[in-house]
C-alpha positions in Angstrom: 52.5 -23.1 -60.1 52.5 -20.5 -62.4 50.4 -19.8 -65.6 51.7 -18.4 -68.4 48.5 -17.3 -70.0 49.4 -16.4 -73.5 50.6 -13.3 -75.5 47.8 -11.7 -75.9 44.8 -11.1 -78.3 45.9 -11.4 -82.1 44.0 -8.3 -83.6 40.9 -8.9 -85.4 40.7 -8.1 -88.8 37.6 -5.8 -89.9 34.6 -6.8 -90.5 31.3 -5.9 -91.7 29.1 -8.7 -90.2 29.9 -7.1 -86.8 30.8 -3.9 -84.7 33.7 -5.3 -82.6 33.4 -1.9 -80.2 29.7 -2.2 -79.6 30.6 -6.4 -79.0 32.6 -5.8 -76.1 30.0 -3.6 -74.4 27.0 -6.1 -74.5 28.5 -9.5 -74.9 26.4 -12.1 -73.0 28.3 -15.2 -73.7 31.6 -16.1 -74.5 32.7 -19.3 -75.5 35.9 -20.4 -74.9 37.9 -23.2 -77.1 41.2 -24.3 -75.9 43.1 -26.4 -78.5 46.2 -28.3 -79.3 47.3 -29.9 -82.7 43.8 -30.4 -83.5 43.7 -27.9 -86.4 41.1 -30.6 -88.7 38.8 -30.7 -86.0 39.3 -26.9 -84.6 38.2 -26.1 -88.2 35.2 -28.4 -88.2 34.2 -27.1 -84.6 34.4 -23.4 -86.1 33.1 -24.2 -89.6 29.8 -25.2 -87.3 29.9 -21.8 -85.4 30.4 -20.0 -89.0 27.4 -21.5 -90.2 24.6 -19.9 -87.8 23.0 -16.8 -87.9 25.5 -13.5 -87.3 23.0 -12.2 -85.2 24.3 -13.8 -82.9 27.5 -12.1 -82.5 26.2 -9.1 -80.6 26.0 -11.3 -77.8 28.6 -13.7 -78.1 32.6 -13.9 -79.0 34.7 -16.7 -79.5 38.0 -17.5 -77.5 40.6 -19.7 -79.0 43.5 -20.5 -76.7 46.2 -22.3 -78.8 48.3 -24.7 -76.1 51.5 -23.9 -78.6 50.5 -25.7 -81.3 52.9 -27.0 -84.3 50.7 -27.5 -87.0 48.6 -25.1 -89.0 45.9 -24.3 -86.0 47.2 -20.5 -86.5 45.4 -20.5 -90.8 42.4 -22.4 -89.4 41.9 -19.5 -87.4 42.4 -17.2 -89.9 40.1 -18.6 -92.3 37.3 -17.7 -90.0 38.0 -14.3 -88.8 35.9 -13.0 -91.0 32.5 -14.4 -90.1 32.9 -15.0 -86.2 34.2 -12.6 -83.9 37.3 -14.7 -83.0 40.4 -13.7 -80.3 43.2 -15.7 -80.8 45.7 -16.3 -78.1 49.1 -18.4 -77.9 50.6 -20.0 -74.6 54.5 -19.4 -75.4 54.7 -23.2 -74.0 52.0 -25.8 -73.8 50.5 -25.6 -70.4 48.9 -29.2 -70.4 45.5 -29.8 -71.5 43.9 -28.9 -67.7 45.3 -25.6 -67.0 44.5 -24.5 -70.9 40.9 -24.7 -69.9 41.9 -21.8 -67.2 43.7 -19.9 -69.9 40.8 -19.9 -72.9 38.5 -19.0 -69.6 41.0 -16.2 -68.2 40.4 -14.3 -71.8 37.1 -14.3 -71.6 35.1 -10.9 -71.4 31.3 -11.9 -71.0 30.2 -12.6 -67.4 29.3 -16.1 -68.3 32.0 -18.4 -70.3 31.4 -21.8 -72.4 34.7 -23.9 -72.2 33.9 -25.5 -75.7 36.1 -29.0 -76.7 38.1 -28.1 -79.9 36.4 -31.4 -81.4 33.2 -31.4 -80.8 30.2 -29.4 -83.3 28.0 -27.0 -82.4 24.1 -26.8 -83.5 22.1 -24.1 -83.6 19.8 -24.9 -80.5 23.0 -24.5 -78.2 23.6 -21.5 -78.9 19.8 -20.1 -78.8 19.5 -22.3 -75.0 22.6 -20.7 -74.2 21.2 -17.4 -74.4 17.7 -18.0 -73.5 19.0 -19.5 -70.1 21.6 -16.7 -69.4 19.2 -14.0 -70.0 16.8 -15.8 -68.0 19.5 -15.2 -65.0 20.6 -18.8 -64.6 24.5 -18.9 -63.1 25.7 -22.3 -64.3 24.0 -24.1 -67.4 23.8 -27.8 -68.2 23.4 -28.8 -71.6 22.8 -32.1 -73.2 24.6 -33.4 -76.1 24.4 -36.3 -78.2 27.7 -38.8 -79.4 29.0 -39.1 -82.5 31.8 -41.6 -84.1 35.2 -40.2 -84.6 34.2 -39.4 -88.4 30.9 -37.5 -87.0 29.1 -39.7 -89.5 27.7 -42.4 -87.0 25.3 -41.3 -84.2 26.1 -43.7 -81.1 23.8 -42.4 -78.2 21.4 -39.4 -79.1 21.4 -38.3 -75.7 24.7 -38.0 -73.3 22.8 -37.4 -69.9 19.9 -39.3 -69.1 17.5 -36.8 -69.2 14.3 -36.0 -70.4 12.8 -33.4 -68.3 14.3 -29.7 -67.2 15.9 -29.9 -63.8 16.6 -26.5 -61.5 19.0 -26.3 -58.3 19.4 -23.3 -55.8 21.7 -25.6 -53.5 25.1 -27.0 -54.3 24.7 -30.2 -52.7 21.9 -30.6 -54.9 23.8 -30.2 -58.0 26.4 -32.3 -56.3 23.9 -35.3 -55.6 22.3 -34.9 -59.2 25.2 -34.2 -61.5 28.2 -35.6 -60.0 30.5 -36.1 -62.6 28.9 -34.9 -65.3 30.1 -31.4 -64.5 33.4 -32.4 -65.8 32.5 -32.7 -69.2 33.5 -29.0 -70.5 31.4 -28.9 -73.5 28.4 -29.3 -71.7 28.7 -26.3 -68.8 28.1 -22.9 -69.3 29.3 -21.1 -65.9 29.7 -17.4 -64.6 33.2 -16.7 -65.1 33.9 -15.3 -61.6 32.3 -18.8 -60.6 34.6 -20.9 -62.6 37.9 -18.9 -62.1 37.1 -18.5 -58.4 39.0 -21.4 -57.3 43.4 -20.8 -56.9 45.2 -22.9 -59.6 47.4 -23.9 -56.6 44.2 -25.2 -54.9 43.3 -27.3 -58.0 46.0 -28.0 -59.6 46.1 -31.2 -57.1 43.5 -32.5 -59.4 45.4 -31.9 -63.0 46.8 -35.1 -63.1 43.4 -36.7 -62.8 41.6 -34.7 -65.2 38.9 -33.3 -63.3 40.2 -30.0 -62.2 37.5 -28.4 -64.1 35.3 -30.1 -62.1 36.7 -29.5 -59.1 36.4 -25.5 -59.7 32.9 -26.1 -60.9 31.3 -27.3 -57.8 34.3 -24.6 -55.7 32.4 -21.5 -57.4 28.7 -23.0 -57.0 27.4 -21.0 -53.8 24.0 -21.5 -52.0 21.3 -19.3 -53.4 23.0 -19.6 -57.5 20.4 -20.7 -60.0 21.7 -23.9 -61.6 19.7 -25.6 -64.6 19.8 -29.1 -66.2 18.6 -29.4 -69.8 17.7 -32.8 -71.2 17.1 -32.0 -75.1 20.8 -32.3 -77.2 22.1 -28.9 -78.5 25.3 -30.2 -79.8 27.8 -33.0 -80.9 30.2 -34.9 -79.1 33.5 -36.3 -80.9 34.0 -39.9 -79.3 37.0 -42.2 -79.6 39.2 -39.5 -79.5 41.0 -39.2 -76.2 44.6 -40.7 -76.8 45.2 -41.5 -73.1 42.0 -44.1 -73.0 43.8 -45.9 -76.0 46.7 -48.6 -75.9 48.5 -50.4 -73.7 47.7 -48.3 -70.4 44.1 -47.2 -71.4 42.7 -49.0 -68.9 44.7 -48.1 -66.2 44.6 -44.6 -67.3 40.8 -45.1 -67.1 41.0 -45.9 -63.6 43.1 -42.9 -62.4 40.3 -40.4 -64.0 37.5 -42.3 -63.1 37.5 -44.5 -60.0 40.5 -42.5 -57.9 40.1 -38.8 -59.5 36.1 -38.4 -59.0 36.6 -39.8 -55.9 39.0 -37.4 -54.7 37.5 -34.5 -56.1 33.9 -35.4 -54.3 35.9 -36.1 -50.8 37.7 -33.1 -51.3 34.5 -31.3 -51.8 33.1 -33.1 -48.6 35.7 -31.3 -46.6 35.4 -28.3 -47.9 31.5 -28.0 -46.7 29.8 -30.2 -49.4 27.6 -32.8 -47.2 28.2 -36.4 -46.9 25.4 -37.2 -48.5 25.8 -35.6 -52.0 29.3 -37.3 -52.1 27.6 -40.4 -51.5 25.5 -40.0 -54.2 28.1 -38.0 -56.2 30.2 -41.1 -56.2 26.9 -43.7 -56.6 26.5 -41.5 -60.0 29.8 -42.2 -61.2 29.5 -46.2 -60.6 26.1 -46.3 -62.1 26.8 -44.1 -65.7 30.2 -45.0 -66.0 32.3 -48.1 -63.7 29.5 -50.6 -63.8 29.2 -50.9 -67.2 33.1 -50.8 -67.9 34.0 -53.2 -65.5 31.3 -55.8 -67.1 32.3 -55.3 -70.6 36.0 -54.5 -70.2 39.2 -54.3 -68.6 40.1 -57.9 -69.0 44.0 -57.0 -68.5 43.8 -55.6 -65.4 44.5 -57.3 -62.0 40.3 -57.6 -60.8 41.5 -58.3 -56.8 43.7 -55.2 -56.5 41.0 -53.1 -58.8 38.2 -54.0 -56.1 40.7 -53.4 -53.1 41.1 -49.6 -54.9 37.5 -49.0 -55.0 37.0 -50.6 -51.4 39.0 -47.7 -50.6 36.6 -45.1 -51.9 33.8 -46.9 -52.5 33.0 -48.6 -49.7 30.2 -47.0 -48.5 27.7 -47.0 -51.7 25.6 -50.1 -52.6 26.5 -50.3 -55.9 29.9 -51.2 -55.3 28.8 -54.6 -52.7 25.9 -55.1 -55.3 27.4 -55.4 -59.0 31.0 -53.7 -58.9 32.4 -55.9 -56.1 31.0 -59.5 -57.3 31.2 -58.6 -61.4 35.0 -58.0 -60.1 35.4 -61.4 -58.4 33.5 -63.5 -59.9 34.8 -66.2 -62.7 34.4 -64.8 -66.3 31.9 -67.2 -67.5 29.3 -66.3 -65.3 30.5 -62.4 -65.5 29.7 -62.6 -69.6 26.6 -63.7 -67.9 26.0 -61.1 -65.7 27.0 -58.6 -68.7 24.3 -59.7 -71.2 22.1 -59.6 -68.4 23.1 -55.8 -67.5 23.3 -54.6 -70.9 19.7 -55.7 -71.7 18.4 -54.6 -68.8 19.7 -50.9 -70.0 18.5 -51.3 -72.9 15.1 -51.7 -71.6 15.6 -48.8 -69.1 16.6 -46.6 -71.7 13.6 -48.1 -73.7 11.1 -47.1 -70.8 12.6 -44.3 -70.7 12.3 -42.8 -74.1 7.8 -43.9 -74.0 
C-alpha cells in the first residue's frame, strides 16, 4: 500500500526562545504526535510540553502529524508555535490511525523518535529520562506511566508496568520474553528511528487491522547487540476510557481481535521470523497474565464463552495460564466465576501490595 505522508512542514514562525538552524544540527530527540479530531486534548498534551523548561529545545522538536482533521487541530497548533519548536504536517487524506504512527515518525529528524498519544500529558521527568537514557546510548527506551480518568482529574493506577526496579536487555528475545506487549503502547517507547521505520509498510501492514503494527516494527528493528532499557518510575500520564472502538456494542469483540488474535499473531509472526519459541511463549503468557485474565473474570458477559476458549485454544494452547484460569473461568457456571473473580482480584491486590513494601 501506499503512504501518502503529508504536504510537508508548515513553516515555523520566529522565535526567540530558540535557534531553529542550530535545532536541527544537534537535536537528540524528537517526539512525534500523530492526531485526529482531538484538538481539546492535542492542546492539553502540548499545553504540558509548553510548560517545561525551553532549555530543552536544543535537543528536542516536536512533530505533529494531523491524519486530516476537520476540526480546529490546525489553531491549537498555532497557539503553541511560539514556545515549542513545533512542525506541522497534514495527510491530504486520513491514513488510519496505524499507518499515521509511520507518518509523524517518517518526519522526524533526531536519530531517536517518541511516538507520543495526542491525549496523553507529559511531565517533566519524561522528558529529562528521555534524554539522560539517549545520551547514555540506549537504542530503544521503556518508560512507565501512570493512568488517569478521561477528565485527568482521577488517578486510577500510579504505575502502568509493574515495575519497580531498572531492567536492561542486549538480546531481543529478552525484550520479547520481558515486555511482550507492552511495546505496543506508543507513548511509552522511545526507539532509534532507523529501528522503528526499518520494517516495509507492506510487511506490516498485515497487522493494521489489529492494532499492533507498531508493535510489530518494534520488535522487527530490535537487533542482537542494541541496548534496550525498562524504567519502572512514571514520567507521564495516560488518558484512559478514551478508545472509541473498546466502547458499545462490539467493544468486546473488538477487544478480542487486538488482544487475544492480534498479539498472538504478531508474537508467531515474530517466531518465524527468528524470534525463539520461547520468548513467544512467554510473550503471549505476558499478555494473559496483565491483560485476558483479568478481563475475562470481570467482563465479557455478552460474548459466546465456548467459542472464545476454542479461539484462544488456538493460540494459546501451549501456556499454563490458559488450562489454569482462562480455560476454566471461561467454562465454568457464573456463580462460582464471581467467585473465582473476588478471589483473583484480591489476590492482586495483595500482590500489588507486596509489591509496593
Amino acid at each position: 500500500m501506499s503512504i501518502h505522508l503529508g504536504d510537508g512542514a508548515t513553516p515555523l514562525s520566529p522565535s526567540k526562545k530558540y535557534d531553529r538552524c542550530n535545532l536541527m544540527n544537534r537535536l537528540l530527540l524528537s517526539i512525534c504526535i500523530p492526531t485526529y479530531n482531538r484538538a481539546t486534548f492535542l492542546g492539553e498534551c502540548l499545553e504540558s510540553l509548553a510548560r517545561l523548561d525551553t532549555g530543552y529545545w536544543g535537543d528536542v522538536e516536536v512533530i505533529v502529524s494531523d491524519n486530516a482533521s476537520t476540526d480546529n487541530t490546525v489553531e491549537v497548533v498555532d497557539r503553541y508555535r511560539q514556545s515549542i519548536p513545533i512542525r506541522y504536517f497534514r495527510n491530504e487524506s486520513n491514513i488510519g490511525g496505524e499507518r499515521n504512527f509511520f507518518a509523524a515518525a517518517s518526519h522526524g529528524s533526531a536519530e531517536h523518535v517518541w511516538v507520543f498519544g495526542d491525549d496523553d500529558i507529559f511531565e517533566e521527568a519524561a522528558i529529562v529520562s528521555a534524554l539522560k537514557h539517549i545520551r547514555l546510548g540506549y537504542d530503544l527506551i521503556v518508560l512507565n506511566y501512570s493512568t488517569w480518568s478521561l477528565e485527568m482529574d482521577a488517578k486510577l493506577n500510579s504505575r502502568g508496568l509493574a515495575r519497580t526496579k531498572p531492567s536492561t536487555y542486549d538480546d531481543p528475545n529478552a525484550v520479547l520474553a520481558s515486555l511482550g506487549s507492552h511495546l505496543g503502547y506508543i507513548s511509552c517507547i522511545i526507539v532509534r528511528k532507523e529501528m522503528y521505520l526499518s520494517v516495509p509498510p507492506e510487511e506490516y501492514e498485515q497487522f493494521v487491522q489489529y492494532g499492533f503494527s507498531h508493535l510489530y516494527a518494534i520488535y522487527c528493528g530490535i537487533r542482537p547487540g542494541c541496548r534496550a532499557v525498562c524504567l519502572p518510575d512514571p514520567v507521564f500520564k495516560n488518558r484512559a476510557d478514551n478508545c472509541l472502538i473498546f466502547t458499545g456494542e462490539s467493544a468486546n469483540s473488538n477487544w478480542i481481535t487486538y488482544f487475544i488474535t492480534g498479539t498472538a499473531l504478531v508474537f508467531e509472526t515474530l517466531g518465524r521470523n527468528g524470534y525463539s519459541s520461547l520468548a513467544v511463549l512467554r510473550a503471549k503468557n505476558q499478555v494473559l497474565r496483565d491483560f485476558v485474565t483479568r478481563k475475562i473474570l470481570t467482563g465479557m458477559n455478552d460474548i459466546s464463552r465456548p467459542s472464545l476458549a476454542r479461539l484462544m485454544f488456538r493460540y494459546y494452547r501451549w501456556n499454563w495460564r490458559f488450562w489454569t484460569i482462562c480455560l476454566p473461568a471461561l467454562l465454568i457456571p457464573k456463580r462460582f466465576l464471581s467467585f473465582a473473580r473476588d478471589l483473583y482480584l484480591a489476590t492482586r491486590q495483595h500482590v500489588h501490595s507486596y509489591r509496593r513494601t
